[in-house]
N, C-alpha and C positions, 0 to 999 in steps of 0.2 A: 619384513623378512618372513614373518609366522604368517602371513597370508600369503605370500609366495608359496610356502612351502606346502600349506594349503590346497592350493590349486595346483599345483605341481605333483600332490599326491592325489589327487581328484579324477587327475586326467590321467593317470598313472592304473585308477581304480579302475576306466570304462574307455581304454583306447580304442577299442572294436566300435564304438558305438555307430559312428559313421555309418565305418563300413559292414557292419550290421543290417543298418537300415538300408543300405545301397544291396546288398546281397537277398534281402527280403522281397524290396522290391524289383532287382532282377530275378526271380524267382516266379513270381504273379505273372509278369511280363512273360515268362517263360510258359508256365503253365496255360498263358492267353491265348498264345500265338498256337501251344499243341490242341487246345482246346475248338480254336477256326480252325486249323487243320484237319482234323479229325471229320469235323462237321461239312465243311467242303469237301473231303473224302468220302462221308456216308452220301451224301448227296449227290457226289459221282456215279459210286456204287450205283443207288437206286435208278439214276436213269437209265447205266449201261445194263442193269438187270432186265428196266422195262422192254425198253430199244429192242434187245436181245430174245425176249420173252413173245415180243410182239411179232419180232423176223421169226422165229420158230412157227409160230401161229399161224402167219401166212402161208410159210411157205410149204407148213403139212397139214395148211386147210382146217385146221382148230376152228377157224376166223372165217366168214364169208368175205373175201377180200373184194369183192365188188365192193360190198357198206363199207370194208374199215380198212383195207389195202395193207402192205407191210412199209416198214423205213426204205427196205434199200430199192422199192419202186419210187419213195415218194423222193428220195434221192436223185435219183434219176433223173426225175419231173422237175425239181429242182437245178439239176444242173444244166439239163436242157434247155429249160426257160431262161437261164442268163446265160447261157452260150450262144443260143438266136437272138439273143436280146428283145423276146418277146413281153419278159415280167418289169423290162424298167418303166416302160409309160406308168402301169399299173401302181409298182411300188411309187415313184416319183409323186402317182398323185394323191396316193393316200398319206405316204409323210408329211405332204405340205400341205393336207387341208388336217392333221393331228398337229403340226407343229403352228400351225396358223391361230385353230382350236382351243389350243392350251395354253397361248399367249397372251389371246385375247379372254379367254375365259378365266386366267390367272390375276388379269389387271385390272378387267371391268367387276369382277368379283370384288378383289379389296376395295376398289373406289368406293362402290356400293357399301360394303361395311363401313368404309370410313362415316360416309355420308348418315347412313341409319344410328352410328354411332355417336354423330355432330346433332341428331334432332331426334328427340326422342320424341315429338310429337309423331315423327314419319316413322320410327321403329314402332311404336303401337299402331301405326295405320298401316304396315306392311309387315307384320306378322304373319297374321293368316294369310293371306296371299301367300307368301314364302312357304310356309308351312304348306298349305294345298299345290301348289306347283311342284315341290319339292317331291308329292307324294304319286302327282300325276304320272303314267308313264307317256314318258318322251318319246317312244314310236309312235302314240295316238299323235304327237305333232306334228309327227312327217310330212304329212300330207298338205297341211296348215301350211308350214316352210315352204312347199315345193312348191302351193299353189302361190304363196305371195312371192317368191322371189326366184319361181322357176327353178325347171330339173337344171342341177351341174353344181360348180362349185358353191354359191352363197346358202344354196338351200341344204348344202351339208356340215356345212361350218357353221349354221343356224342350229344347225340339230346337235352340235356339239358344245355350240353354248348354251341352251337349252338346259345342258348337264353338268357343265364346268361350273358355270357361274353363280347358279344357286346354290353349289357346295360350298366353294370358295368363300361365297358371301356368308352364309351361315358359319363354318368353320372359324372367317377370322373376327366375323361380329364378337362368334362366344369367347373368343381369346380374348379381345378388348375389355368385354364384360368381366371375366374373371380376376382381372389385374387389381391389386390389394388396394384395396377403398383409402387405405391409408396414405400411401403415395400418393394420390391425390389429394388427398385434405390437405398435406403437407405443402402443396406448392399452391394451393389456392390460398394458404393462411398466408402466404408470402407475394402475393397478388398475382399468381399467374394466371394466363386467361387460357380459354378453352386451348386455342391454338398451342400456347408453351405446354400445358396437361399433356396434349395429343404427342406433342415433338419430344418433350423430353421424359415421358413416364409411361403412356400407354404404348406408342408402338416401339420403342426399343423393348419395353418383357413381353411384347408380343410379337415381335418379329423370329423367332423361334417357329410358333404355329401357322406364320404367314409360310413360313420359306418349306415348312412341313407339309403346305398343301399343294407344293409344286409336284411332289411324286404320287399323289392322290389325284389332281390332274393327269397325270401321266396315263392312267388307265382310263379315268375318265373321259378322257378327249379320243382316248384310240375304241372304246364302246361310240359314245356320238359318231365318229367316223364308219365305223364299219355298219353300224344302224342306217344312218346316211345312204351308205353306197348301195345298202341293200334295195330300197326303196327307189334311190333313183338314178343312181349314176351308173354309164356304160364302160368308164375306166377304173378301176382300181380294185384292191385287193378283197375289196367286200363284193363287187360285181365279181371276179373271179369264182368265191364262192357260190354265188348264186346260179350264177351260167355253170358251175360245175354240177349243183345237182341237175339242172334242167337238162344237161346232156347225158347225166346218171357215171361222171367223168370223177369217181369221188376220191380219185391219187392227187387230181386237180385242186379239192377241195383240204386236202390235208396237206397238202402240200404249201399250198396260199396261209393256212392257219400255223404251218411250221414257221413261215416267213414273216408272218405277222407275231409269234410269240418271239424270235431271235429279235425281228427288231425292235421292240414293242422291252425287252429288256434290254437292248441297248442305250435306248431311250431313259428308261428307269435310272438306269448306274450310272448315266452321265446328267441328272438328276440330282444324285442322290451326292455326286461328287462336288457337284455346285453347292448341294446344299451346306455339307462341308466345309467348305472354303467358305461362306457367308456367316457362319455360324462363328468360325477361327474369329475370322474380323472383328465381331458384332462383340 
């Protein structure tokens, strides 16, 4: 009965606690959400300042609008190309030699760390190499790509793995490598062999930096791409640019690079939203 009454005065002494800590942390919650807010607001701001700042410029000649044109010409050019439906060939084929790109530069990357990471006789024999490739620039390959596999698409989805892959591969080597020497001792004293190591310890705490390097692909494969198209291809959004300056058509050229930044983050935040969701799971 004197411990009843105990706890009955206890609970008596700190009723709020709960809802205390529920009022705290809706509070933080609260503070979060004004916090993104705010931030997606300043951000609005600054573009509708730039956009705004830039239309000014044009159109009272601040700006040589031949070099640097205004928004609501490049609007224009914009809307006119998908009301002819002159920009889908173009957009069509650069999505799917970026989304091609970063699938294959996404997969073949991790194999390859897997593999450098299963023999470490071949991680010491493919270091430097790695390291010197890595440091190469990838437009000196262009040319390399085009002649062995010809102008059009292989020779630009060449040039995009080129750049995916050796990230990828480096980025999720070093994750493997970092993973706490301990957890591994632990299941080798219990006889696990390389394989159980790899399945149950290295890539689940690494799976975090694998699925990180999907939105680092994402920019990666759309640089390879438009390097690509410059060099060799007659369709897409990189050839756009390039025939823009050769015609000195430069609303043409800002205009392809408006289309390629909108989708190029749509790409990103559906990305970033997978990633998300792998991460919930994992």
């Amino acid at each position: 009965m004197a411990k009843q009454t105990e706890a009955n005065s206890a609970a008596d002494e700190f009723p709020d606690s709960r809802s205390m800590v529920e009022q705290t942390y809706a509070r933080y919650r609260k503070r979060r959400r004004r916090f993104a807010t705010t931030v997606s607001l300043t951000q609005f701001i600054i573009l509708i300042a730039f956009v705004g700042l830039w239309e000014l410029a044009g159109r009272f000649k601040w700006i040589d609008v031949l070099l640097f044109s205004y928004p609501s010409k490049i609007w224009t050019q914009i809307v006119q190309d998908f009301a002819n439906g002159s920009i889908w060939p173009h957009l069509g084929m650069t999505v799917g030699e970026t989304v091609v790109g970063f699938f294959l530069g996404t997969v073949l990357g991790t194999l390859l760390a897997v593999l450098i990471w299963w023999s470490e006789f071949l991680a010491r024999v493919l270091d430097p190499y790695m390291v010197v490739f890595n440091s190469m620039p990838k437009v000196a390959l262009g040319p390399l790509f085009i002649v062995g596999f010809g102008p059009g698409f292989t020779a630009i989805v060449a040039t995009t793995l080129s750049i995916t892959v050796i990230i990828t591969t480096l980025v999720v080597y070093n994750s493997f490598r970092e993973v706490d020497p301990n957890y591994v001792k632990v299941v080798r004293v219990f006889g696990g062999s390389k394989s159980v190591i790899f399945r149950t310890v290295i890539l689940p705490a690494s799976f975090p930096a694998i699925v990180s390097t999907l939105k680092v692909n994402v920019g990666m494969a759309w640089v390879g791409v438009i390097v690509g198209e410059f060099l060799v291809s007659k369709v897409g959004l990189g050839y756009l640019i390039i025939y823009g300056f050769q015609v000195f058509n430069f609303t043409l050229v800002m205009s392809s690079l408006v289309i390629i930044a909108v989708v190029a983050t749509l790409m990103y935040k559906a990305v970033a939203f997978l990633e998300r969701k792998l991460i919930r799971r994992s």
